[in-house]
CHARMM internal coordinates of N, CA and C (Angstrom, degrees):
IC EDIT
DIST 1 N 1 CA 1.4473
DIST 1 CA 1 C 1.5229
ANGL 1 N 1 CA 1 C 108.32
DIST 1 C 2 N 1.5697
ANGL 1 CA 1 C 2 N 111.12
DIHE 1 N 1 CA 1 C 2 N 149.85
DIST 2 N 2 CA 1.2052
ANGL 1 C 2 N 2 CA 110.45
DIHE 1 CA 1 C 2 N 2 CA -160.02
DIST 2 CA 2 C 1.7541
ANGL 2 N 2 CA 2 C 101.52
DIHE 1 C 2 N 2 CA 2 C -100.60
DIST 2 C 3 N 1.6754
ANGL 2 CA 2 C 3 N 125.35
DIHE 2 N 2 CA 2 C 3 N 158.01
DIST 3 N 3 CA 1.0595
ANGL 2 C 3 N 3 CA 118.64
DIHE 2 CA 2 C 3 N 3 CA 159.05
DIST 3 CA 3 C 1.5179
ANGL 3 N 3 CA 3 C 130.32
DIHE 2 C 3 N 3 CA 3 C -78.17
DIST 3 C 4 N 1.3863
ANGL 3 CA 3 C 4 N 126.03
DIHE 3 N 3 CA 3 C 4 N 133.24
DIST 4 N 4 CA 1.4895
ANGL 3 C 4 N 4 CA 100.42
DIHE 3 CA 3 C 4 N 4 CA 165.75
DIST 4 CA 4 C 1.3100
ANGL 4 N 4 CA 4 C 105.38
DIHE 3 C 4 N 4 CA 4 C -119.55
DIST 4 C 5 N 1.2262
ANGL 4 CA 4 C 5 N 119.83
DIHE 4 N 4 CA 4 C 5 N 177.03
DIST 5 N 5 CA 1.7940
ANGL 4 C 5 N 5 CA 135.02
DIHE 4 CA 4 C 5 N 5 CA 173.89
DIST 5 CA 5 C 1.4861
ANGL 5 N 5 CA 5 C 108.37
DIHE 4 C 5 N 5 CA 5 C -98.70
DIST 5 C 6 N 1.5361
ANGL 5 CA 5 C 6 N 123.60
DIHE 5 N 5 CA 5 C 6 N 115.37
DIST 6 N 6 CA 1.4253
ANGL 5 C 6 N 6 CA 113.70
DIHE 5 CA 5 C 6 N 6 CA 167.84
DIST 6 CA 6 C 1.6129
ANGL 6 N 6 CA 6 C 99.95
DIHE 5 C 6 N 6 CA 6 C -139.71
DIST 6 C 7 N 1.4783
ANGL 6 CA 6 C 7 N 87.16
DIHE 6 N 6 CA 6 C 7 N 166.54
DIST 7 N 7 CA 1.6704
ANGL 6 C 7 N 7 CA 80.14
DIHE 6 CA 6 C 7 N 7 CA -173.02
DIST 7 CA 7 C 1.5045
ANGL 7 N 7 CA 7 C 103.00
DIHE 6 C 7 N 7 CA 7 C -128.22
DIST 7 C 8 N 1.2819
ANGL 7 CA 7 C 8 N 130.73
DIHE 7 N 7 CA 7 C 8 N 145.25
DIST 8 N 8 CA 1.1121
ANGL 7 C 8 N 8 CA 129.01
DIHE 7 CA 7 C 8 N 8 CA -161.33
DIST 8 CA 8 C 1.7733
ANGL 8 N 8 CA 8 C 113.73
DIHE 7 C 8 N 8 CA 8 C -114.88
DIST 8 C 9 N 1.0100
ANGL 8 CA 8 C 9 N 141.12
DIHE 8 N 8 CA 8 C 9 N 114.42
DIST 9 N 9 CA 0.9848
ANGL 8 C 9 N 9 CA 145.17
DIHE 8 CA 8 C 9 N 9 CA -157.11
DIST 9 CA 9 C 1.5934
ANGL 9 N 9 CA 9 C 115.85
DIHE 8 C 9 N 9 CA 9 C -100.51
DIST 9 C 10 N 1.4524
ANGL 9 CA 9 C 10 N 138.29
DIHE 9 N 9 CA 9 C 10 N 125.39
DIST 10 N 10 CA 1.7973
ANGL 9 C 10 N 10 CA 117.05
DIHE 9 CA 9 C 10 N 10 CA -177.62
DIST 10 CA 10 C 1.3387
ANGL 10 N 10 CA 10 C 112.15
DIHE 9 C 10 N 10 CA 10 C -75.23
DIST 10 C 11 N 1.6695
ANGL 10 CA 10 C 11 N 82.55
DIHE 10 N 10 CA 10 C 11 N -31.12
DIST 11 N 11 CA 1.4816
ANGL 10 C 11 N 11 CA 86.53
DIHE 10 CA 10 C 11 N 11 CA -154.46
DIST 11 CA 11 C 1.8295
ANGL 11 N 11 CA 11 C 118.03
DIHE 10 C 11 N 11 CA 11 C -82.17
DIST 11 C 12 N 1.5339
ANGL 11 CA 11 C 12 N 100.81
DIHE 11 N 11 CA 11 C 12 N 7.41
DIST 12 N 12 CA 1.4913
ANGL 11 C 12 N 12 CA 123.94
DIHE 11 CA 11 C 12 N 12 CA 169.90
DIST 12 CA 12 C 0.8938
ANGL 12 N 12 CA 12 C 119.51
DIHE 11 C 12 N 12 CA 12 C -94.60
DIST 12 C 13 N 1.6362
ANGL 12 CA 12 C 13 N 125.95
DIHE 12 N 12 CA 12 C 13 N -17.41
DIST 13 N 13 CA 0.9842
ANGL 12 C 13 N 13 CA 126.56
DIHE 12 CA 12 C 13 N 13 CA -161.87
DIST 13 CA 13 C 1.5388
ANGL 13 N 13 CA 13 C 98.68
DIHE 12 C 13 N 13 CA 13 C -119.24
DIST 13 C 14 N 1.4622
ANGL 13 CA 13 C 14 N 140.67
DIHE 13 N 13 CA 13 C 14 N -21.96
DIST 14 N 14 CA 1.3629
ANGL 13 C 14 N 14 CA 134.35
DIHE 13 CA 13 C 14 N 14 CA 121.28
DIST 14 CA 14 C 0.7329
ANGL 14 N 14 CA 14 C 110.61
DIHE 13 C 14 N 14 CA 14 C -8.77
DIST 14 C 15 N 1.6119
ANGL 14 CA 14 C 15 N 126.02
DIHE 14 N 14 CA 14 C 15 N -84.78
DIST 15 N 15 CA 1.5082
ANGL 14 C 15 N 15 CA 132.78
DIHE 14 CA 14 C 15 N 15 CA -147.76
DIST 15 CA 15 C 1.8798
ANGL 15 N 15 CA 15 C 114.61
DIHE 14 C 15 N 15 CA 15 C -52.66
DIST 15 C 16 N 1.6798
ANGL 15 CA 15 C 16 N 94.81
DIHE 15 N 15 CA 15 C 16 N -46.51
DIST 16 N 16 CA 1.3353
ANGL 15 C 16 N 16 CA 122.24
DIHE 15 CA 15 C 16 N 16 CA 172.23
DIST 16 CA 16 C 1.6005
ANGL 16 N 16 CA 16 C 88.99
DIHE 15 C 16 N 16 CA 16 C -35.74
DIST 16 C 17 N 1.2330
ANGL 16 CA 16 C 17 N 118.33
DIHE 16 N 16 CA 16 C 17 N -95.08
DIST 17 N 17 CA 1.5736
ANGL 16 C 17 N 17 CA 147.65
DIHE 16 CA 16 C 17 N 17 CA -167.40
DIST 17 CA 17 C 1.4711
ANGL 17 N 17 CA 17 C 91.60
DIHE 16 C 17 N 17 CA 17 C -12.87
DIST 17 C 18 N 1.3966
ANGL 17 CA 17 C 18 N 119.14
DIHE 17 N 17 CA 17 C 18 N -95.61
DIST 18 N 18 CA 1.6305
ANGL 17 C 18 N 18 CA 145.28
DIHE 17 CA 17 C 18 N 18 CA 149.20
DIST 18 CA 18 C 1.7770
ANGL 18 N 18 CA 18 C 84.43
DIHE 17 C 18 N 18 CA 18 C 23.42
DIST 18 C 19 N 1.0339
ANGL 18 CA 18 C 19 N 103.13
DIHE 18 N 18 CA 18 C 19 N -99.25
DIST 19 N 19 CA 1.3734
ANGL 18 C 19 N 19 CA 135.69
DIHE 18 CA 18 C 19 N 19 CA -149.44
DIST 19 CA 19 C 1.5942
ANGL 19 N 19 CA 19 C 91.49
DIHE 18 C 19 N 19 CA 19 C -58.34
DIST 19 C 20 N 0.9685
ANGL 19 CA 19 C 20 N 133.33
DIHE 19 N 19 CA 19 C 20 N -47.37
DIST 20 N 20 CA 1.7334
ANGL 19 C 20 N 20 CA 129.16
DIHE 19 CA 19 C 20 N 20 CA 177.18
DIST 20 CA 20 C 1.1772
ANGL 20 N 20 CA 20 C 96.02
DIHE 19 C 20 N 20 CA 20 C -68.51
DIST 20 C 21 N 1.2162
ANGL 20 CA 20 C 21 N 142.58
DIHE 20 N 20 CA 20 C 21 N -71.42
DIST 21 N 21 CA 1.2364
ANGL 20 C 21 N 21 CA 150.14
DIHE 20 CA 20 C 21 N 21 CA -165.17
DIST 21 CA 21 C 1.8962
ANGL 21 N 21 CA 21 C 109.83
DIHE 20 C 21 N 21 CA 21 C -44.84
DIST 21 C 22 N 1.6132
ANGL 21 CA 21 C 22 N 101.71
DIHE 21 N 21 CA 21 C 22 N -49.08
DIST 22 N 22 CA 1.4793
ANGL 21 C 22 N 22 CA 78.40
DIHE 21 CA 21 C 22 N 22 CA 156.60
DIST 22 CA 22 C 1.2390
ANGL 22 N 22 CA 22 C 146.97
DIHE 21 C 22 N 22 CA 22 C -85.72
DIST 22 C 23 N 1.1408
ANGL 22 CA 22 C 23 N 110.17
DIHE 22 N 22 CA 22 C 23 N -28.11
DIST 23 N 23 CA 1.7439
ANGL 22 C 23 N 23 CA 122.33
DIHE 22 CA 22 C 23 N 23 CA 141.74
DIST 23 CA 23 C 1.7860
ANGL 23 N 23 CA 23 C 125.06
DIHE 22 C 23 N 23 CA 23 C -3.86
DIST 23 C 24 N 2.0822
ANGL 23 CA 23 C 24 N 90.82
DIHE 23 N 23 CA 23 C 24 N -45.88
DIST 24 N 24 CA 1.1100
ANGL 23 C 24 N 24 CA 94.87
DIHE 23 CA 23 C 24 N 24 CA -171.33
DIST 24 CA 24 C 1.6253
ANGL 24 N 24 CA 24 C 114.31
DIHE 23 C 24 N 24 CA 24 C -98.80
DIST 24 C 25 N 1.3388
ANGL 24 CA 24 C 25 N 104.33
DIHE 24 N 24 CA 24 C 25 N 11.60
DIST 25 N 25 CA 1.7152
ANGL 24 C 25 N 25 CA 110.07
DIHE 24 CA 24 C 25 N 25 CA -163.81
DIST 25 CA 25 C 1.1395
ANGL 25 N 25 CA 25 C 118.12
DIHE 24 C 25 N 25 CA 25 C 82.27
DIST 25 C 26 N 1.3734
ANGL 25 CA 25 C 26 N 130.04
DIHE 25 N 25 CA 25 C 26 N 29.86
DIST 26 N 26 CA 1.4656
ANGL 25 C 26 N 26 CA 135.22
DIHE 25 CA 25 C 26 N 26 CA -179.13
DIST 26 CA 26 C 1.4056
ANGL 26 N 26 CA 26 C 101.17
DIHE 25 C 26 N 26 CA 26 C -111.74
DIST 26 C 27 N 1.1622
ANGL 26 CA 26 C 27 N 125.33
DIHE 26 N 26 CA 26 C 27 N -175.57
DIST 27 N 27 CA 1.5856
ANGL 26 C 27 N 27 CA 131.12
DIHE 26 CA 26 C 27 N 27 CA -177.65
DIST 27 CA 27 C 1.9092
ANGL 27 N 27 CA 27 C 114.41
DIHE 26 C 27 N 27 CA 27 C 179.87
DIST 27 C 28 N 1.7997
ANGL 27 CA 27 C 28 N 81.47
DIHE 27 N 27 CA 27 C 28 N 80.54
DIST 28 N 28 CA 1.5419
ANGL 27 C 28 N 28 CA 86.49
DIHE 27 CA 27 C 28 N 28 CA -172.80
DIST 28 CA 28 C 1.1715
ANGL 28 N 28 CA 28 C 123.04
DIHE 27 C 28 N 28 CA 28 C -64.38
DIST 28 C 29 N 1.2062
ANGL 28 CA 28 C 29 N 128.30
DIHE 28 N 28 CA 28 C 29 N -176.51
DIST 29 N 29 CA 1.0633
ANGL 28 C 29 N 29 CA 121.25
DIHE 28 CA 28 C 29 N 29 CA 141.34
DIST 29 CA 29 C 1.7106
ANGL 29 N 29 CA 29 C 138.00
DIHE 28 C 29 N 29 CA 29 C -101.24
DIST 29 C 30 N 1.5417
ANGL 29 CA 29 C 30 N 113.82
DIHE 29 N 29 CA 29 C 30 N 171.67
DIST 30 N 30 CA 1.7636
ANGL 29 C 30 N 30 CA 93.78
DIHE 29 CA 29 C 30 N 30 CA -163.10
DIST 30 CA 30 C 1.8936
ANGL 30 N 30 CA 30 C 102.24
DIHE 29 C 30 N 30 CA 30 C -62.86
DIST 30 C 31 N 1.7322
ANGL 30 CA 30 C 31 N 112.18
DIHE 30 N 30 CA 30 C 31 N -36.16
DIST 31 N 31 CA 1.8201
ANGL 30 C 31 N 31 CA 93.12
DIHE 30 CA 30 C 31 N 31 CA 176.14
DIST 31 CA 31 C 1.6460
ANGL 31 N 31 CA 31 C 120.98
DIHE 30 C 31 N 31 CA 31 C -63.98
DIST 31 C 32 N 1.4497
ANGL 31 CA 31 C 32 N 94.59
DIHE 31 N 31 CA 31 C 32 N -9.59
DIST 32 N 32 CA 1.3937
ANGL 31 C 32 N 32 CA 81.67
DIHE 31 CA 31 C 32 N 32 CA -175.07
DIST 32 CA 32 C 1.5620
ANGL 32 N 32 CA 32 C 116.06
DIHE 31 C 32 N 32 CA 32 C -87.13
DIST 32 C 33 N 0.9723
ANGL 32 CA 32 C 33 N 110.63
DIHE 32 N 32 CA 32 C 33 N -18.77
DIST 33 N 33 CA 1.7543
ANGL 32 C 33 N 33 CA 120.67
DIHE 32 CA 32 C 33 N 33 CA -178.02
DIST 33 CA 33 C 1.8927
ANGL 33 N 33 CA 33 C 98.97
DIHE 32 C 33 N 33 CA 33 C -80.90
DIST 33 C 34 N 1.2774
ANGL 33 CA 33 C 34 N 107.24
DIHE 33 N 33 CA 33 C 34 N -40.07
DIST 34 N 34 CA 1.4490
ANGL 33 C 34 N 34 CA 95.22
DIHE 33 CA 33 C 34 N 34 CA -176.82
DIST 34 CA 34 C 1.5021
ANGL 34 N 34 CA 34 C 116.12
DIHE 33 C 34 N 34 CA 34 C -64.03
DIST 34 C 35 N 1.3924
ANGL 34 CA 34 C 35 N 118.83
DIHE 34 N 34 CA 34 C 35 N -27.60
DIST 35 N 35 CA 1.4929
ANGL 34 C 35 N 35 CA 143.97
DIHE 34 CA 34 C 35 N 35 CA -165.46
DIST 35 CA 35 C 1.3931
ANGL 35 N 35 CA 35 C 91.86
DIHE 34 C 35 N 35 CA 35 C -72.13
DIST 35 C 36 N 1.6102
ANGL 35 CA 35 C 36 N 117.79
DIHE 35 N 35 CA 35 C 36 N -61.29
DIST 36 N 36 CA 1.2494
ANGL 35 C 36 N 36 CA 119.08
DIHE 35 CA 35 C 36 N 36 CA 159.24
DIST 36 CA 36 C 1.4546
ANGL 36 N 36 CA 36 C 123.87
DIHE 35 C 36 N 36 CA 36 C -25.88
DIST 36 C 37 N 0.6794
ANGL 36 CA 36 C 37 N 86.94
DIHE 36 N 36 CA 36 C 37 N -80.39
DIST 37 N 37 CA 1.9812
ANGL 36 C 37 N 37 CA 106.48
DIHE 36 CA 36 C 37 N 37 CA 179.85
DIST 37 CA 37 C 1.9115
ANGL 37 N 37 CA 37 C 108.98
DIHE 36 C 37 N 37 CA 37 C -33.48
DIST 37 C 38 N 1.3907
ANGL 37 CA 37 C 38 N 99.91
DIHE 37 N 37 CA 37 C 38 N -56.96
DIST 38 N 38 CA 1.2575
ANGL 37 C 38 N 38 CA 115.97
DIHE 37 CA 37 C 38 N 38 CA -145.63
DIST 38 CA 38 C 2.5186
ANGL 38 N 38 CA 38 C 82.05
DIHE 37 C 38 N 38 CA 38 C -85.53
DIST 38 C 39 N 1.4142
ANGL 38 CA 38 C 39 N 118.64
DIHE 38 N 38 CA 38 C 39 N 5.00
DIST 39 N 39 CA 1.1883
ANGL 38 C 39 N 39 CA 109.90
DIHE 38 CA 38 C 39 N 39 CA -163.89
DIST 39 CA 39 C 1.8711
ANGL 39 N 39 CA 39 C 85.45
DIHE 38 C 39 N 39 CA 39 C -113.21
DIST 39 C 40 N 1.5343
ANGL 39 CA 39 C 40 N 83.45
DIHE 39 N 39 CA 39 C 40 N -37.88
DIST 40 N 40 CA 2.1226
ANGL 39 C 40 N 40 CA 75.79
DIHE 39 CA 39 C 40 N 40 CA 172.69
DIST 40 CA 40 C 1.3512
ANGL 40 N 40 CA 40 C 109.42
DIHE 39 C 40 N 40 CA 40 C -85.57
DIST 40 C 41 N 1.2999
ANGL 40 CA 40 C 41 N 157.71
DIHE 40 N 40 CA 40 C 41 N 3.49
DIST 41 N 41 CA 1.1295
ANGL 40 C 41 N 41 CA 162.61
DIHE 40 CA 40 C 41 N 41 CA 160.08
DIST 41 CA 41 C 1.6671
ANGL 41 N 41 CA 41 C 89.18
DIHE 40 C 41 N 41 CA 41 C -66.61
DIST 41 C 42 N 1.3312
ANGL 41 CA 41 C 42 N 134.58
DIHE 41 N 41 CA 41 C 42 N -65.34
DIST 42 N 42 CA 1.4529
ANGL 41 C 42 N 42 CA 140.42
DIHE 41 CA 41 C 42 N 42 CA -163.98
DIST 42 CA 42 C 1.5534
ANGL 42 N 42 CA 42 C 104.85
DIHE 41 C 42 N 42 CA 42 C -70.78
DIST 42 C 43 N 0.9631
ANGL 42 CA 42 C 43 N 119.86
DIHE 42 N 42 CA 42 C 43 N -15.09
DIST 43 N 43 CA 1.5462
ANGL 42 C 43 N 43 CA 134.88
DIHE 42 CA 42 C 43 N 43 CA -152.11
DIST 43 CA 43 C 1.9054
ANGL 43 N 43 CA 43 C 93.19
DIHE 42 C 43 N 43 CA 43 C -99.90
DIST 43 C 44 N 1.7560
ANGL 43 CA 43 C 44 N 111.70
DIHE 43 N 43 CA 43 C 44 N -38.36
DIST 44 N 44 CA 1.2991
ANGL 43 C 44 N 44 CA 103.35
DIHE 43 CA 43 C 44 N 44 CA -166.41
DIST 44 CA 44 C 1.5076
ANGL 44 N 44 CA 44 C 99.36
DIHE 43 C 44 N 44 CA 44 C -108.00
DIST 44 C 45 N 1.4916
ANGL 44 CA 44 C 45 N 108.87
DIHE 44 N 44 CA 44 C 45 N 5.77
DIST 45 N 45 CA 1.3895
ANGL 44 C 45 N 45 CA 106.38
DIHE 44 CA 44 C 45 N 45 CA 178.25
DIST 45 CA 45 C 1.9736
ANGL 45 N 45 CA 45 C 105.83
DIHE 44 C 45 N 45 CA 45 C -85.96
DIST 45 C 46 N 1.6511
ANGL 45 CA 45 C 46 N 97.04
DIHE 45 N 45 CA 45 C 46 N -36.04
DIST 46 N 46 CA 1.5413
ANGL 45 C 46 N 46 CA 94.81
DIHE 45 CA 45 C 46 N 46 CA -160.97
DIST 46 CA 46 C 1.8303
ANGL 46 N 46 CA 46 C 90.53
DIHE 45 C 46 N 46 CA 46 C -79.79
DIST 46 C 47 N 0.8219
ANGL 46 CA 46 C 47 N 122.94
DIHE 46 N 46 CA 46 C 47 N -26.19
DIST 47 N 47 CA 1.7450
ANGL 46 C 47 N 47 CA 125.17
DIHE 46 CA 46 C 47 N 47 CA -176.94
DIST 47 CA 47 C 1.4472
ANGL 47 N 47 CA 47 C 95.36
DIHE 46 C 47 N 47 CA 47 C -60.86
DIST 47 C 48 N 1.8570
ANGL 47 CA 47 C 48 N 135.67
DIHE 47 N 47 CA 47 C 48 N -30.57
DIST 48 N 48 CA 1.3322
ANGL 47 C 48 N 48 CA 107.89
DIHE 47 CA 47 C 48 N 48 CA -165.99
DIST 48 CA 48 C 1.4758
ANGL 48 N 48 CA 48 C 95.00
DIHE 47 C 48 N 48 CA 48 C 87.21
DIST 48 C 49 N 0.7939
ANGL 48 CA 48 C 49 N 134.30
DIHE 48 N 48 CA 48 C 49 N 13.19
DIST 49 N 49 CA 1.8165
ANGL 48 C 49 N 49 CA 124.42
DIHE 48 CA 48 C 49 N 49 CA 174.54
DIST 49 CA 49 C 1.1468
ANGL 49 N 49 CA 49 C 127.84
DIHE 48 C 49 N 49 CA 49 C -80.12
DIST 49 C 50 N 1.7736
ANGL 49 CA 49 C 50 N 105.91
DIHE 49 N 49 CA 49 C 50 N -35.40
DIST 50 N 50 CA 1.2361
ANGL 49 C 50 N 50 CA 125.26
DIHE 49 CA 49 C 50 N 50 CA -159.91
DIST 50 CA 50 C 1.6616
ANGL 50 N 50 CA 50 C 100.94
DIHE 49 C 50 N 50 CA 50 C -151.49
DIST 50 C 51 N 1.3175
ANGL 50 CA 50 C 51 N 141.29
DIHE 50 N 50 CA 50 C 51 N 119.63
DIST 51 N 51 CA 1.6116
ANGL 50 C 51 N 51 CA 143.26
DIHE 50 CA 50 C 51 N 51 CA 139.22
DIST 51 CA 51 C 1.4597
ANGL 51 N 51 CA 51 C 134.34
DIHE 50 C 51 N 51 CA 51 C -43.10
DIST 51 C 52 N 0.9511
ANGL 51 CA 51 C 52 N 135.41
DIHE 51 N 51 CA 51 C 52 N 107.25
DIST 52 N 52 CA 1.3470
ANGL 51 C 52 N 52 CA 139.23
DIHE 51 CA 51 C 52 N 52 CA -166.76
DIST 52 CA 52 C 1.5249
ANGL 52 N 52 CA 52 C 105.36
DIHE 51 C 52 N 52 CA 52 C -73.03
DIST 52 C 53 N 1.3629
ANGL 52 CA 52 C 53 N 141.60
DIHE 52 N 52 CA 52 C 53 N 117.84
DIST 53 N 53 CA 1.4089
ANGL 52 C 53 N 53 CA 146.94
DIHE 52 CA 52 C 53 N 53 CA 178.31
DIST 53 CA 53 C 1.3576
ANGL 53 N 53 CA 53 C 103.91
DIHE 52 C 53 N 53 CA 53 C -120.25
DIST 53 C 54 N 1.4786
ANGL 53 CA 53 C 54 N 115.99
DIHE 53 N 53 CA 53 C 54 N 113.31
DIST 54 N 54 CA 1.3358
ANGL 53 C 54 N 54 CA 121.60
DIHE 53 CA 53 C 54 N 54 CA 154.46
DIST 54 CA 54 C 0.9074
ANGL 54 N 54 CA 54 C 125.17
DIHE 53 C 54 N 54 CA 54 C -67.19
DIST 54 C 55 N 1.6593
ANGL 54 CA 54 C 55 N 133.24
DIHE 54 N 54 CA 54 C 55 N 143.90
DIST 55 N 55 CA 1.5589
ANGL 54 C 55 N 55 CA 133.14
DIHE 54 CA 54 C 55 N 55 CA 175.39
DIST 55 CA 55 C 1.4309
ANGL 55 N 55 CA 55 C 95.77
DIHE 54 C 55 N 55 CA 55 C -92.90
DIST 55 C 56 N 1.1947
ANGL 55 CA 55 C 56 N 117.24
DIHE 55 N 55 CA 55 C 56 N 139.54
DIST 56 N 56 CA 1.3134
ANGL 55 C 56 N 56 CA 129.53
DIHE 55 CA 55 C 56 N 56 CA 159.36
DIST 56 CA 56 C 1.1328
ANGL 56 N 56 CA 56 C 125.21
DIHE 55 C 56 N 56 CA 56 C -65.94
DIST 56 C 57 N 1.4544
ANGL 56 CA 56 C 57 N 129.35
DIHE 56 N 56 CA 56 C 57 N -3.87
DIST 57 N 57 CA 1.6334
ANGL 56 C 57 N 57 CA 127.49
DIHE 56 CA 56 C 57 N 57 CA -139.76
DIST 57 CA 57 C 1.9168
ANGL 57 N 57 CA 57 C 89.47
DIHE 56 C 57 N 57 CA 57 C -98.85
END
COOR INIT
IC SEED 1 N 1 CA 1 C
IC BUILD
């Protein structure tokens, strides 16, 4: 199996959330989409899906 490089963004993946969520007749709020975000970020780390890399900068 091959490696690839992706980079995972929260704050895209909020937005994502947000935006489905109203779609669906919901109406989050902005902590709640980040909470979101920040639970699938943890979600693809403990699966092994994704590696967490800190920037040093």
């Amino acid at each position: 199996m091959r490696e690839i490089e992706v980079f995972i963004d929260t704050d895209e993946i909020a937005e994502f959330f947000f935006q489905e969520l109203l779609k669906r007749g919901y109406v989050p709020s902005e902590g709640e989409v980040e909470e979101l975000a920040d639970i699938t970020f943890d979600y693809l780390l403990e699966k092994c899906i994704i590696d967490e890399e800190v920037d040093d900068e």
